[in-house]
C-alpha positions as CSV (number, residue, x, y, z in Angstrom):
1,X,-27.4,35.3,141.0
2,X,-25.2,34.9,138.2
3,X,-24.6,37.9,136.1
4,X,-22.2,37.2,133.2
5,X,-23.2,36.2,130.1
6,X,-20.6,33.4,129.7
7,X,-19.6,30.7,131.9
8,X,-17.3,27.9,132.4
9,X,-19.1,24.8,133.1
10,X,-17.9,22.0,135.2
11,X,-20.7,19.1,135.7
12,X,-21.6,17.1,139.0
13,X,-18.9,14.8,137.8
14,X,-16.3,17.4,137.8
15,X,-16.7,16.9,133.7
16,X,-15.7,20.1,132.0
17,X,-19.2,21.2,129.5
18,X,-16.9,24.0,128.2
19,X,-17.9,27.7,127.8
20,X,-21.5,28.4,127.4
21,X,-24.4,31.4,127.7
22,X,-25.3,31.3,130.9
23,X,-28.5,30.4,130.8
24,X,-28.3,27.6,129.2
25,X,-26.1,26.5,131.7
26,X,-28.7,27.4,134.4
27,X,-31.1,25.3,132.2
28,X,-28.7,22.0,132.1
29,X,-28.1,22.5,135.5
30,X,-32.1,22.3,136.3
31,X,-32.5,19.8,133.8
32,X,-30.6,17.2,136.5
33,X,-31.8,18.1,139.1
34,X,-28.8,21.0,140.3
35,X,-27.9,24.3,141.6
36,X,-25.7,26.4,139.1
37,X,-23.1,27.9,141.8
38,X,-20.4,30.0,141.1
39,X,-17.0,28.0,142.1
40,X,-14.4,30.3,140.2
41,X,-15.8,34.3,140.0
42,X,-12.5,35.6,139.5
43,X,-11.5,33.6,136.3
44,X,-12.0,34.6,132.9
45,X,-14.9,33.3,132.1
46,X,-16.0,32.5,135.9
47,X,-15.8,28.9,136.6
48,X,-19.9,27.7,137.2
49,X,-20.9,23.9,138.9
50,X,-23.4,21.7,139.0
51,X,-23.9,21.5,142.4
52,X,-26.6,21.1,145.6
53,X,-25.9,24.3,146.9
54,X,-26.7,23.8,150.5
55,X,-24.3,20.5,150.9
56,X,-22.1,22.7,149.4
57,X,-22.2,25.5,152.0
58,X,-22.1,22.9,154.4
59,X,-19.4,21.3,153.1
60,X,-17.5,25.3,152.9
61,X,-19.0,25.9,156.6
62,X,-17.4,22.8,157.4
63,X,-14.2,22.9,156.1
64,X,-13.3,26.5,157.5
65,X,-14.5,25.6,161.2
66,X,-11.3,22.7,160.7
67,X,-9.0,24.9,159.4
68,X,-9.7,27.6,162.1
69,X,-9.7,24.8,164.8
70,X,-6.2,24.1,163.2
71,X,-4.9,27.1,164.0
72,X,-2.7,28.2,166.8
73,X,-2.6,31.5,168.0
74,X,1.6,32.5,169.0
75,X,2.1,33.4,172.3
76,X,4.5,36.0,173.8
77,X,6.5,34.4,176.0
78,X,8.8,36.4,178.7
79,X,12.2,35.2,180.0
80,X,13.9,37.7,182.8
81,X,17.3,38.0,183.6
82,X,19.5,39.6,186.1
83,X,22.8,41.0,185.6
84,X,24.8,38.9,188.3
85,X,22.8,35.5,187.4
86,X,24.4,32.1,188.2
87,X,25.7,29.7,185.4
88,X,22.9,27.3,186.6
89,X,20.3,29.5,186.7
90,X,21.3,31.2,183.1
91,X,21.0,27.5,182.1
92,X,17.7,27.3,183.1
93,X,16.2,30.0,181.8
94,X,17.8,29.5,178.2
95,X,16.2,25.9,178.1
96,X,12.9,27.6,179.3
97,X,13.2,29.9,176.0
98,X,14.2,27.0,174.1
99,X,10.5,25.1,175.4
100,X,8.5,28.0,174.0
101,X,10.1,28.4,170.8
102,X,9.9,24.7,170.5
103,X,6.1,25.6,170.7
104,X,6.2,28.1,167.9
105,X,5.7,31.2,170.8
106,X,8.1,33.8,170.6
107,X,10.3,34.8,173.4
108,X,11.3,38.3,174.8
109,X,14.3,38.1,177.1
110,X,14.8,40.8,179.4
111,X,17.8,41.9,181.8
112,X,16.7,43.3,184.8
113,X,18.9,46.1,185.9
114,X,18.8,47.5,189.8
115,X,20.3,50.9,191.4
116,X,23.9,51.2,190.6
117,X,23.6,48.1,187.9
118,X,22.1,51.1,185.6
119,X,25.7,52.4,185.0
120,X,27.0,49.2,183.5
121,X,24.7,48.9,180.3
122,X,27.4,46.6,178.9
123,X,26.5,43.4,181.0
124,X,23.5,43.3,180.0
125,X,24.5,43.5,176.1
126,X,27.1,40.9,177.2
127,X,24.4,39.0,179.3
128,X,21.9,38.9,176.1
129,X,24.4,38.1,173.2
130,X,25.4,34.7,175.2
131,X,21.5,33.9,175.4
132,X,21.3,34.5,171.9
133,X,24.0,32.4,171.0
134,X,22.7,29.6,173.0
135,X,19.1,29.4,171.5
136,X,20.4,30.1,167.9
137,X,18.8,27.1,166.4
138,X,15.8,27.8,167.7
139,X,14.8,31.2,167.0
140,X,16.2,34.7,165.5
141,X,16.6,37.7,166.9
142,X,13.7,40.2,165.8
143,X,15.7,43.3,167.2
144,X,19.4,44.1,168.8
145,X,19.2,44.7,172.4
146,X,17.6,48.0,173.6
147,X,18.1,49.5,177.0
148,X,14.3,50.8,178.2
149,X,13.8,52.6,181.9
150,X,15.5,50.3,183.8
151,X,15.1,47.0,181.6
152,X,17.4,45.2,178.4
153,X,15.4,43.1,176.2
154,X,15.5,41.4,172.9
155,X,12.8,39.5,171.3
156,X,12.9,36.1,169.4
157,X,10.9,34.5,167.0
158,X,10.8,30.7,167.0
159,X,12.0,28.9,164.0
160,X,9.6,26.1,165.2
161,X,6.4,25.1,163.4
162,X,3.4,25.0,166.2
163,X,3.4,21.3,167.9
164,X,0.1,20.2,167.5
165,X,0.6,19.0,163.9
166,X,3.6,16.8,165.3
167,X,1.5,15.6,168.7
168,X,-1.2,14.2,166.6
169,X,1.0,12.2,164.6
170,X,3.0,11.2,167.5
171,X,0.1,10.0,169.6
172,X,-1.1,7.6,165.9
173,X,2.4,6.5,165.7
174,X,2.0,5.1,169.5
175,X,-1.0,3.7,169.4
176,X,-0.6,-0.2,170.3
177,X,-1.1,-2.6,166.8
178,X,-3.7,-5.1,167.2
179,X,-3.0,-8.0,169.5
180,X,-2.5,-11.0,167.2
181,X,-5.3,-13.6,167.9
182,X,-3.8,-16.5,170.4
183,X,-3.4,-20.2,169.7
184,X,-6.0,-22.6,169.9
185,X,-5.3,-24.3,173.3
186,X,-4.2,-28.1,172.8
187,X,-7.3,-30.4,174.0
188,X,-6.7,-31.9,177.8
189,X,-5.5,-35.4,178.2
190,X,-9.0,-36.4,179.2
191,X,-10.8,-34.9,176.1
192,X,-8.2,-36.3,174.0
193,X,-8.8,-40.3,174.8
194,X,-12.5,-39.8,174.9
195,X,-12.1,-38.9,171.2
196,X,-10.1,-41.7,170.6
197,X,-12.4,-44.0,171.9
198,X,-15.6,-42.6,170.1
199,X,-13.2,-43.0,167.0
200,X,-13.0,-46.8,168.2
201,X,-16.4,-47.4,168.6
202,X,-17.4,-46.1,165.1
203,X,-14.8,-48.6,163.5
204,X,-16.4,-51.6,165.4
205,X,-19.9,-50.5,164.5
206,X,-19.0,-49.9,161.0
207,X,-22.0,-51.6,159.2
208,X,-19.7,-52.6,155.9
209,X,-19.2,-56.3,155.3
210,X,-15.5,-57.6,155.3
211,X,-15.0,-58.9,152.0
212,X,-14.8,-62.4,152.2
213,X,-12.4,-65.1,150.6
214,X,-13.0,-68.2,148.5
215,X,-10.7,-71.6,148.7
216,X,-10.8,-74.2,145.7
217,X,-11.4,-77.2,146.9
């Protein structure tokens, strides 16, 4: 229920009736056959519509079950490192990282340090600034490298928009166009001459008189 005295009034036509008591408002809206619904509370005076209320809460239900379906929930992702890892394997993991951010996750790389490793906290800062340097385009670093129990992480947030926006538009822009229709196939030699003969026929049955001549004698 409305409770303001005043309202804005917008019709079913999205025509604006201008400010009016509101029951009079309530009484047009009647009039043709409408629900009065409140479009606007929070405007000064609240913005009121001629509407069918329940195709309008349909139309509300509906559009919020799309945007939710829309969304995309991030992921935390988890890359692990050790301190002695090869050049391939470092490769590897950075274009693993480089895959989830590309998915809009983000990404916490950790160093995995074992026994006497412990005592060389340094190659692990070493070991996390080259990651970071070589997945810069694709995210920033959240926090500088922390050394916790027996672990060296850093977390990264993806500079990426989520992909299913992009994979949607991707899969219309491969769809196949429409075949273009084929030519009519030329007739066969043998339909072709019995045309011509029906065509020969009709001139010799042709039932108009040759004109005929005259000679002085």
């Amino acid at each position: 229920m409305i409770r303001v005295p005043q309202v804005r009034v917008v019709d079913e036509e999205g025509a604006q009736l201008g400010v009016m008591p509101t029951p009079e408002a309530l009484r047009l809206a009647q009039e043709r056959g409408y629900d009065l619904v409140e479009v606007a509370p929070m405007a000064t005076p609240p913005v009121v519509k001629f509407l069918d209320f329940g195709q309008y809460k349909y139309e509300l239900t509906k559009r919020e079950k799309e945007a939710k379906r829309k969304q995309r929930s991030v992921s935390f992702k988890e890359v692990r490192l050790k301190p002695k890892i090869g050049q391939g394997d470092f490769e590897t993991k950075v274009r693993r990282a480089i895959e989830f951010l590309e998915e809009g996750d983000r990404v916490k790389v950790a160093v995995q340090f074992r026994g006497r490793e412990l005592t060389h906290p340094e190659i692990g800062r070493n070991l996390l600034a080259r990651f970071s340097d070589a997945i810069k385009d694709h995210g920033v670093i959240e926090r500088a490298p922390l050394l916790e129990g027996k672990s060296m992480h850093i977390t990264v947030a993806s500079v990426h928009k989520p992909r299913a926006a992009e994979a949607v538009k991707a899969a219309e822009a491969m769809k196949a166009p429409e075949p273009a229709a084929a030519p009519a196939a030329p007739a066969s030699p043998a339909k072709a001459r019995a045309a011509m003969a029906a065509a020969r026929m009709k001139t010799n049955t042709d039932p108009t008189p040759a004109a005929s001549s005259t000679t002085g004698e």
